[in-house]
N, C-alpha and C positions, 0 to 999 in steps of 0.2 A: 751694529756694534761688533767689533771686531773680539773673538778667540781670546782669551789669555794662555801665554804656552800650557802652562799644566792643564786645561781645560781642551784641547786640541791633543794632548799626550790621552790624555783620557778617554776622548770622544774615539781616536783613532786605535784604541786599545779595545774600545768595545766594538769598535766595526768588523775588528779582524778577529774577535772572539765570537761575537754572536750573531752580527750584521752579515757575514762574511760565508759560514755556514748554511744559515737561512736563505740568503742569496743564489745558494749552489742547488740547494732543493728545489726552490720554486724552479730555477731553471732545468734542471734534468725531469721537472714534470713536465714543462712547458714543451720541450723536445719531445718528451714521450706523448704529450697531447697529440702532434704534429703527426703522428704514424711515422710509418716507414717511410725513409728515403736512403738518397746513394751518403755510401760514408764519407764522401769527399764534401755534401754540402752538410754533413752532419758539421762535419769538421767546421768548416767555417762558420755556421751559426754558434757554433761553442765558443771558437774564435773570437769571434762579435760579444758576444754575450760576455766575457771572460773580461774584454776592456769595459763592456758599457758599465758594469757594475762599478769601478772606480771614476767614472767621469763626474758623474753629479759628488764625488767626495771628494775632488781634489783639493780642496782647502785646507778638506780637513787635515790633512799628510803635510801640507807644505811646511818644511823647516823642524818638523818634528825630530828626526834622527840630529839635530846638531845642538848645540852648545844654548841652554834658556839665554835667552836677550837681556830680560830683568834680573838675570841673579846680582849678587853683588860682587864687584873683582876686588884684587889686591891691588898697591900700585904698579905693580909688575904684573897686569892686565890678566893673573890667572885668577879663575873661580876658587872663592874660597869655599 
C-alpha cells in the first residue's frame, strides 16, 4: 500500500532528523572498526557509505519537495 503525501513528508522528516544521524555514527564506528588505512580508500568507503544510506529510502523522498497531489485546487488550478 502505497505512502500518503503527509505520511512520506513525515517519514522523510524523521529520516533526516533521527535516522540520518544515527546512520553517520554507526558508520564512522564501522570505519573506525576497520583500523588504519590510506586516506584515499578512507575516502571512498565514506563515499559509498554516504550514498548507500539513501538507496533503501528512495521512496520515501520521491515527490516530497513539490506541490501535495490530493490537496484541493481552485478552478484556476491554484491550491487553496
Amino acid at each position: 500500500m502505497p505512502l500518503s503525501y503527509k505520511a512520506r513528508r513525515i517519514g522523510s522528516l524523521l529520516m533526516l532528523t533521527v535516522g540520518l544521524p544515527v546512520y553517520i555514527v554507526l558508520a564512522l564506528n564501522f570505519v573506525d572498526l576497520l583500523g588504519d588505512m590510506p586516506k584515499v580508500v578512507e575516502l571512498v568507503l565514506f563515499i559509498a557509505l554516504g550514498f548507500a544510506w539513501a538507496l533503501p529510502f528512495r521512496w520515501l523522498f520521491l515527490g516530497v519537495g513539490r506541490a501535495d497531489p490530493d490537496a484541493p485546487r481552485d478552478d484556476e488550478g491554484n491550491e487553496r
